[in-house]
C-alpha positions in Angstrom: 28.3 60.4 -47.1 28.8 59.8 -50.9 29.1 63.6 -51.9 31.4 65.0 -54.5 34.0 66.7 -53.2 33.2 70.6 -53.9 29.7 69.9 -52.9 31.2 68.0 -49.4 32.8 71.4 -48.8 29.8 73.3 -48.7 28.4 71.5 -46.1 28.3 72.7 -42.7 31.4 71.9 -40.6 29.0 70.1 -38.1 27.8 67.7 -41.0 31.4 66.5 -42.3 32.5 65.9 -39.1 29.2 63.3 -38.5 29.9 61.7 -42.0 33.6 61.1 -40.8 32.4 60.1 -37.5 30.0 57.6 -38.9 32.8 56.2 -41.2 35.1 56.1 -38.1 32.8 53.5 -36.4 31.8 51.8 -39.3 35.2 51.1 -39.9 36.2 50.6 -35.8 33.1 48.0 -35.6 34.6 46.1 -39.0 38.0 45.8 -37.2 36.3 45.2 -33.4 34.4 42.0 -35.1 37.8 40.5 -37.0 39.9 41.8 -33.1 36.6 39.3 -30.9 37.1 36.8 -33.3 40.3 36.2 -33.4 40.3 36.5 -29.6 37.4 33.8 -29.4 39.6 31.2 -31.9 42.9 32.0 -29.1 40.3 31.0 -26.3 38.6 27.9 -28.4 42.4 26.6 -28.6 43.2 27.3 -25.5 40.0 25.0 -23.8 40.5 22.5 -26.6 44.3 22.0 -26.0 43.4 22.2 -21.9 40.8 19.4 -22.0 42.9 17.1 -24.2 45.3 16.7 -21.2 42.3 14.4 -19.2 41.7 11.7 -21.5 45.4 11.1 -22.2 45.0 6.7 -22.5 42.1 7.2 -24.6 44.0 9.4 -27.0 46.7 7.8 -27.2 45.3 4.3 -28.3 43.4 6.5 -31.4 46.7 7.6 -32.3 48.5 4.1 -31.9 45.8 2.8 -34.1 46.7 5.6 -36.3 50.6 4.7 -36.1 50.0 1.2 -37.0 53.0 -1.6 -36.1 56.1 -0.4 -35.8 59.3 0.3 -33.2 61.2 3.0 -34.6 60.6 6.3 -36.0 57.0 8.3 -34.8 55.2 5.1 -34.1 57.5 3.6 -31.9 57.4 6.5 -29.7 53.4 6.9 -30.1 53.7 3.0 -29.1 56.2 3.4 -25.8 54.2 6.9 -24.3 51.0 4.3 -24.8 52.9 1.9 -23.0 54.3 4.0 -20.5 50.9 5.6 -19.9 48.7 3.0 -19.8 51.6 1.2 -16.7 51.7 4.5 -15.2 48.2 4.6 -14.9 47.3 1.4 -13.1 50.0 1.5 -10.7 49.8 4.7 -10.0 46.8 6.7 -11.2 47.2 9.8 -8.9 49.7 11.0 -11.1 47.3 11.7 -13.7 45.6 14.4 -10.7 49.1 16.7 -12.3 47.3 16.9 -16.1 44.1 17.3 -14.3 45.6 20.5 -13.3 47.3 21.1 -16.0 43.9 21.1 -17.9 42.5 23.6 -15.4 45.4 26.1 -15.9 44.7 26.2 -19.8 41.1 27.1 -18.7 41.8 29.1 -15.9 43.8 31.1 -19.0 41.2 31.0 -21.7 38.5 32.4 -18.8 40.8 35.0 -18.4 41.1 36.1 -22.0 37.0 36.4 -21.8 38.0 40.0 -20.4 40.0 40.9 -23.6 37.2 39.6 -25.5 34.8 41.9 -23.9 37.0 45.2 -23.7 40.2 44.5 -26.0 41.6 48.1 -25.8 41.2 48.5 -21.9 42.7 44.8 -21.5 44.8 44.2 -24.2 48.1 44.2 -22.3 46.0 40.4 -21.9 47.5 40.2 -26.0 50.9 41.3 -24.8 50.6 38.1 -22.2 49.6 36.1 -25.0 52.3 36.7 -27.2 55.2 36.2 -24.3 53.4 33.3 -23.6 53.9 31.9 -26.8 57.1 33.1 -27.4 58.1 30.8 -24.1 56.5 28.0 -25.4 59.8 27.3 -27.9 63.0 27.9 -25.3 60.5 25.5 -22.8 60.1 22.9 -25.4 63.6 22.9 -26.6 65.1 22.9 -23.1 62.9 20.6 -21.1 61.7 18.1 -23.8 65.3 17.5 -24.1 65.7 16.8 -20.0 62.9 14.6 -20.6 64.3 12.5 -23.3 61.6 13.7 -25.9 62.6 13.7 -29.3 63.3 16.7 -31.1 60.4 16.2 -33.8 57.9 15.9 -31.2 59.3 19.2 -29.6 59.0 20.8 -32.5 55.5 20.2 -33.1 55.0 21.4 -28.9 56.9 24.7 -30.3 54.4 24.8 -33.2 51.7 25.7 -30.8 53.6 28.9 -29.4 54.1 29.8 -33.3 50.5 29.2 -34.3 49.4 31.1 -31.2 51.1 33.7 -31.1 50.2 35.6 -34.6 46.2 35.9 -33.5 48.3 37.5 -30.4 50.0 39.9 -32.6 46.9 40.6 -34.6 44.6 41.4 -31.7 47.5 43.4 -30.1 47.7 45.6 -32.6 43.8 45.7 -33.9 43.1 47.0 -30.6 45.7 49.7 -30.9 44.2 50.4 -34.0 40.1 50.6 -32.5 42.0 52.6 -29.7 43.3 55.4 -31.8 40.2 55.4 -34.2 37.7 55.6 -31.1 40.0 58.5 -29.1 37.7 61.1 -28.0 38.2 64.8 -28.4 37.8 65.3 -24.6 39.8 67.0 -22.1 41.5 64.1 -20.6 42.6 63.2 -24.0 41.6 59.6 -23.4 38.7 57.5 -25.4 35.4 56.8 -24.0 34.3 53.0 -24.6 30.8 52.1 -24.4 30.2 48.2 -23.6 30.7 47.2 -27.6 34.2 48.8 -27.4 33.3 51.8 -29.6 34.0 55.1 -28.8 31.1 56.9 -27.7 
């Protein structure tokens, strides 16, 4: 309601409260949209970054081509993974069942964030998951790409992903906080009702 404030107090109690109720889930749907969107860019990435894992030869020659010549520096180690892969591969091409699985995990996980998607304030402990998730991702890299003989640029860009991934986390964990409080119903249980969009009835 658009009504001038000594002409808003005239109104019956009953009628404020459903223009602030209206503006409550005007403003709850507004956040719920930017909460499902973020949440469906976090599951995009996650499929996307899942599926890479099964083509791994192909990929790799596209970014040798992309490297051009060279021994030292980011193309020589584009050029010996290539190598290394593509020997791997046909002498022993059960080993590439393990990022077969590894694929299937990142989908596995992005399936599961489908629920926070559909009911972010009931499920968003999901964002809390998300976020240590991420947060792991660095001490992982770190730690084991050094076991591994990776080097430490090409660990940092594997401890990008757990920064990039983790603020749409943080955003969505505390968007839903935010739809929670707005949406809180004045019933007995003191608890919010949420209808299938995630509004409060």
């Amino acid at each position: 309601m658009n009504l001038e404030p000594k002409k808003a107090a005239s109104l019956p109690k009953h009628v404020r409260r459903l223009g602030a109720d209206t503006l409550m889930k005007q403003t709850n749907k507004s956040t719920l949209f930017r909460l499902r969107a973020w949440t469906a860019f976090f599951i995009f990435g996650l499929v996307v970054s899942g599926l890479t894992a099964i083509p791994l030869e192909t990929e790799l020659a596209v970014l040798e081509r992309m490297a051009g010549q060279g021994t030292d520096g980011l193309a020589g180690w584009i050029h010996r993974v290539g190598d290394a892969l593509r020997e791997t591969n046909a002498k022993f091409p059960f080993l590439a069942y393990g990022t077969d699985w590894l694929a299937f995990g990142h989908v596995v996980i992005a399936i599961a964030f489908i629920g926070a998607w559909r009911d972010p304030v009931r499920n968003k402990w999901l964002f809390q998951f998300g976020m240590l998730a991420c947060v792991a991702v660095v001490p992982w890299a770190l730690v084991f790409g050094a076991v591994r003989g990776i080097p430490l640029g090409w660990r940092l860009i594997d401890c990008a992903f757990g920064v990039v991934g983790f603020f749409p986390m943080w955003w969505c964990w505390r968007m839903a906080d935010e739809v929670e409080l707005v949406a809180r119903g004045p019933g007995p249980s003191g608890a919010a009702d949420f209808g299938s969009d995630g509004i409060g009835d």
